[in-house]
N, C-alpha and C positions, 0 to 999 in steps of 0.2 A: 504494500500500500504506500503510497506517495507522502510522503512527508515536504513539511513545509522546513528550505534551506535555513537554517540560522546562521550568521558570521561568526566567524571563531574568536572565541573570547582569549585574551591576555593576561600573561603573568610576569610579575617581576623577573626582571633577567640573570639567572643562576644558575650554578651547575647543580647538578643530580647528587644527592646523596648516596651514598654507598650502598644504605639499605634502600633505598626506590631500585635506583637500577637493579640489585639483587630480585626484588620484588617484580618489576618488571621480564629480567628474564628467565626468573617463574613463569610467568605469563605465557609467555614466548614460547616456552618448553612445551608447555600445556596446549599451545593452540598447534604446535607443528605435529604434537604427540597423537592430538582428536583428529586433524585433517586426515592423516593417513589412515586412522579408524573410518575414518567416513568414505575414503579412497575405494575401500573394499566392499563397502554397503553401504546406500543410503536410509540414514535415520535421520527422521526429523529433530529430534530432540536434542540429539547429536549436531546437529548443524545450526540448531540455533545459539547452541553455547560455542562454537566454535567461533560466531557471528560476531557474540559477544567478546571473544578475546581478541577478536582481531585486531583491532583498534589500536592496541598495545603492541600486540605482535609490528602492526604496520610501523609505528612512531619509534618503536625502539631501535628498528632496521636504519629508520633514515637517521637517526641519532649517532648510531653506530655511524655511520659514511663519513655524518658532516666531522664526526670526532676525528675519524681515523685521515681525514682529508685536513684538517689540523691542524694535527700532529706531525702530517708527513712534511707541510708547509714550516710550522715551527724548525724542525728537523732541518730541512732548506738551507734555511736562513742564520742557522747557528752552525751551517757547517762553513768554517774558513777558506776548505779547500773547494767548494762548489763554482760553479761556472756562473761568474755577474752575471749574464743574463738572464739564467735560470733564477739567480736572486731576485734580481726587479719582477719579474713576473711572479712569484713568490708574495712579496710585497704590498704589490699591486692586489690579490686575491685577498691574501688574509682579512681584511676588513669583511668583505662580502662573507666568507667562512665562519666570519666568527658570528656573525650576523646568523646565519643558518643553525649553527649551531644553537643560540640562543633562541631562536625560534624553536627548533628538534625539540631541545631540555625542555619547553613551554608545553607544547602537544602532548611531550612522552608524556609529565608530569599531569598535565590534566586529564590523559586516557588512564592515569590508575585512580581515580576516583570513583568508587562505586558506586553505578546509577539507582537513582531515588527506588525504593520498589514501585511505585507507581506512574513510574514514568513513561511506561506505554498504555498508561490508559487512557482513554476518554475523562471528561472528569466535568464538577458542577463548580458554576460561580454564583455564589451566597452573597447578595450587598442587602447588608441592616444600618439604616440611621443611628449615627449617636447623638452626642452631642449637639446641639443646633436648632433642637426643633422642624419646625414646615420646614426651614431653606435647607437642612441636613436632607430630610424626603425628598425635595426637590434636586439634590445635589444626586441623592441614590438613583435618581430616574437620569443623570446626564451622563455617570458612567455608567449603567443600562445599555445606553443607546452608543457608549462611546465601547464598550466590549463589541456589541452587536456588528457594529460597521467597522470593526478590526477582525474579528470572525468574516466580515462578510467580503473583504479586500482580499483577505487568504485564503477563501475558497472553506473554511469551517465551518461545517452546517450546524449550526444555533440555534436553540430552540427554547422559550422560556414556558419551562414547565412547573414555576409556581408565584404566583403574582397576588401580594396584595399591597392595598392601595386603601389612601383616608378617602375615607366618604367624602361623596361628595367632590372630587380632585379626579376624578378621571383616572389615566396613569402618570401625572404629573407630580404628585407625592406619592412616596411608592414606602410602604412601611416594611415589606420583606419583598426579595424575590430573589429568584435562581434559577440561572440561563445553563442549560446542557451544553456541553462542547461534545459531539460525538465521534468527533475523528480520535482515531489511534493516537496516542504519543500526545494530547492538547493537555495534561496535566504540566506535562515536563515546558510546555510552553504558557502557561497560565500561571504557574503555581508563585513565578516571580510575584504578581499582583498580589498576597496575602496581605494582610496589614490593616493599617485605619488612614485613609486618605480623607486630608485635610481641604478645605474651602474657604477660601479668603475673598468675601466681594461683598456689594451692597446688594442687598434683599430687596427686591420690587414693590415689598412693603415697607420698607423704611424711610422715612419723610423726610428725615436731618441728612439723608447720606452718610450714614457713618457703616462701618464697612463691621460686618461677620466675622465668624470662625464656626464653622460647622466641620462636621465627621460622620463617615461613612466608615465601617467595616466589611471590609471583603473577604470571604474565606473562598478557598479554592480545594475542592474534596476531589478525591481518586471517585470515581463514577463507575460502577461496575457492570457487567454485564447479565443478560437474563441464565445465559450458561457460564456459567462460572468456570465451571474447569477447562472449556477449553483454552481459556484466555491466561485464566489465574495458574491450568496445572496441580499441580495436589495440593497446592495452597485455596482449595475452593470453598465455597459455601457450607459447606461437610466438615468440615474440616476443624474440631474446637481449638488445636495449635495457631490459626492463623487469626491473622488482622480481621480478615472478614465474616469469619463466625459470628455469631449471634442463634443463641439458644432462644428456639421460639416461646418458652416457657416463660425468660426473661422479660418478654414483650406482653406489654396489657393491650388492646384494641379497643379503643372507643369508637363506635357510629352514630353520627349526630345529620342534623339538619344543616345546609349549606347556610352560611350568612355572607351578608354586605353585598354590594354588587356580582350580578350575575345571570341576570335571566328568571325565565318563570319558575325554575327550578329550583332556586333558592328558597327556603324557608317553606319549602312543599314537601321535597325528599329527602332520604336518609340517606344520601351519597357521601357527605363528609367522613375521613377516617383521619383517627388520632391516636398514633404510637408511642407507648410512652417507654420507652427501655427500665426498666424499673432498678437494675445496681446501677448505674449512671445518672437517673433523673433524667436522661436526656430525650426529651419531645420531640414527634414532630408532626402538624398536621397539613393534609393534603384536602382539597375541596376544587382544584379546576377544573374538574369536568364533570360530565354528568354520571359516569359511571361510578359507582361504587367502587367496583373493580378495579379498574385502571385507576382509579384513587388512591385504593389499599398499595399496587404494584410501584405508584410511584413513591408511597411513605415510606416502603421496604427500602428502595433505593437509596433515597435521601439517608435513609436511618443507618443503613448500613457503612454509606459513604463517612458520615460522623462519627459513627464509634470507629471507624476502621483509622481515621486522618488523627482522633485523639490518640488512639496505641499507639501511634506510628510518635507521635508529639511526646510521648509520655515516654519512652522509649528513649528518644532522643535528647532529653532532657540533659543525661548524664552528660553527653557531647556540647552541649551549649553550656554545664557548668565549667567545662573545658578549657571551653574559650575564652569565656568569660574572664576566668583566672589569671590567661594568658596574655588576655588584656585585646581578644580580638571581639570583634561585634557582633551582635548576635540580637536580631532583632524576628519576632513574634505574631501571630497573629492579632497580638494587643498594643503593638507599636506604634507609632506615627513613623507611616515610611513614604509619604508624599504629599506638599502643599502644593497646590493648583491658587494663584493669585490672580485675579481677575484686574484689578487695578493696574499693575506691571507685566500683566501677558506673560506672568512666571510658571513654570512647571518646575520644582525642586524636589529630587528625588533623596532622601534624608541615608539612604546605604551606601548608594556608588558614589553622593555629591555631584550630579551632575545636575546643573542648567539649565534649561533652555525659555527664551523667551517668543515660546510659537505655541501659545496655548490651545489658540483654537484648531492647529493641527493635529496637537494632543486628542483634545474632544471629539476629534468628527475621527478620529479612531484612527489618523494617517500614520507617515513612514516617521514623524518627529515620535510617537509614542514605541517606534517599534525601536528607535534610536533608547528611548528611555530604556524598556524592558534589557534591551540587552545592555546595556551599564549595568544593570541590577542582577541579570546571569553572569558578567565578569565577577562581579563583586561575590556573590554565591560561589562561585569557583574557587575564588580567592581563599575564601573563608573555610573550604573543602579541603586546600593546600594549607594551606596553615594547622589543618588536623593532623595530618596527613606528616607532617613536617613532627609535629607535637610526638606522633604516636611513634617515629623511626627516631626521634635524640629518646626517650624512654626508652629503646631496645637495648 
């Protein structure tokens, strides 16, 4: 399935530590070891982990080259007895080489980062009002439509399967919703988005002009499928070891009457379904459509996706106390990790620090936000390395 290109993200320019490249070719061992397994028969399951090491295998090889290409230059140029012309040519290269190199060390080091577990999934975008009041709802409904038309440039079919909104407001204050991303791999491109994005501007009800701060929460969940195993593997539905279990025992089911806007069917039928996971406390209710069914189908979803995103948070807790000590940044789905200022045509993205004064590029979902997002996947990287770094001076 076609994936949407990202640019490749950047790291400090450094040599490999002894234990990465050890670690890397591990790697390397392991992917020439499976190929020839596969050489002889093919196995799917086999070729998708081989798929997976490839990466490493490929960066380590060009690593290797730009190294050994160097060295041989170094060598050159230290030799007294070599031929001056061979020196200047020598000379002449080494810049470019070490150039190369530094890039190679960049790639290797960011292929042995182990990818997200849910980074080939589909996944859901959750925006809830905070702080702010109306102009927080009204700020939820303008990245709403600023996700949608960034989904809709990249060819990601979008789809908002749970919408509510204050009486009376149309979809223009929007009090909860969340937009389905169903392509493959939209988690690992979404998930930058988490956080509480901030809003700096004058409210169309404000008489003196004096200028806001309103907040939006965006949570971005692993979206799973109706067949689990064949996506998840033995990590499936079944499964009480995995993230996505959920003992149906656990789960209370409420069926109620639909409320608020919606049709004749509101407040006539029992279509509304409300899951309450009961060791968690955590909710959730569904009423978009008429069916009961497909109501209950999408609380399951939702429900699952949340307990699965908190394991995975809770989990990873250890690793951000990590950082934290180490003095590297580590910011949450309760953070403030973006001001949008409407007065200065500001977007400030509060992890990578970057810029830019093209707001309403930002907003209508263009290539200035796809600039933002990835400063914030360098910076994620970054923060990856620096684990990564932590865990090999510990060995």
């Amino acid at each position: 399935m076609a994936r949407i290109a990202l640019p490749p993200t950047s790291s400090e320019k450094s040599s490999l530590s002894p234990s990465m490249l050890k670690r890397a070719r591990s790697i390397a061992d392991e992917h020439t070891k499976l190929t020839n397994q596969l050489s002889s028969g093919y196995d799917a399951e086999l070729a998708k982990k081989v798929g997976g090491l490839s990466t490493t295998a490929e960066a380590l090889k060009a690593w290797e080259q730009a190294n050994s290409s160097l060295q041989e230059l170094n060598q050159l140029l230290s030799d007294p007895n070599a031929d001056s012309e061979l020196r200047s040519i020598a000379s002449e290269e080494i810049e470019g080489t070490t150039d190369k190199l530094d890039q190679a060390s960049s790639e290797l080091k960011t292929s042995l980062i182990p990818a997200h577990p849910f980074a080939q999934l589909p996944c859901l975008v959750e925006l809830k009002p905070g702080a702010g009041g109306n102009e927080a709802a009204i700020f939820a409904g303008d990245l709403l439509r600023m996700y949608q038309a960034f989904c809709k440039r990249h060819r990601l079919r979008a789809n908002i399967i749970s919408l509510s909104t204050a009486e009376g407001f149309g979809d223009s204050q929007i009090q909860e919703a969340v937009l389905e991303v169903e392509r493959e791999g939209s988690y690992e491109i979404m998930r930058c988005e988490a956080g509480v994005h901030r809003v700096q501007r004058v409210p169309q009800t404000e008489s003196k002009g004096r200028t806001h701060t309103s907040a939006v929460s965006v949570v971005v969940l692993p979206s799973f499928p109706s067949n689990a195993t064949e996506t998840l593997g033995a990590s499936g539905f079944d499964d009480p070891a995995s993230d996505y279990y959920i003992d149906p025992k656990d789960v209370r089911t409420d069926i109620m009457k639909a409320k608020g806007a919606g049709g004749q069917h509101v407040n006539t039928t029992d279509s509304a379904v409300r899951l309450t996971h009961v060791p968690t406390g955590t909710v959730v209710s569904m009423q978009d459509t008429r069916s009961q069914h497909k109501n209950r189908e999408l609380a399951w979803q939702l429900l699952r996706s949340r307990i699965a995103q908190e394991r995975r948070e809770a989990r990873e807790e250890e690793l951000a106390q990590m950082r934290r000590s180490a003095g590297a940044a580590k910011m949450g789905r309760g953070d403030k990790i973006r001001t949008y200022n409407w007065g200065q045509q500001r977007v400030t993205d509060h992890r990578s620090g970057l810029t830019l004064h093209n707001l309403d590029n930002v907003m209508e979902g263009g290539m200035a936000l796809d600039e933002v997002m990835q400063s914030v996947r360098a910076w994620m990287t970054e923060q990856e390395l620096e684990v990564l770094a932590m865990e090999d001076s510990g060995k």
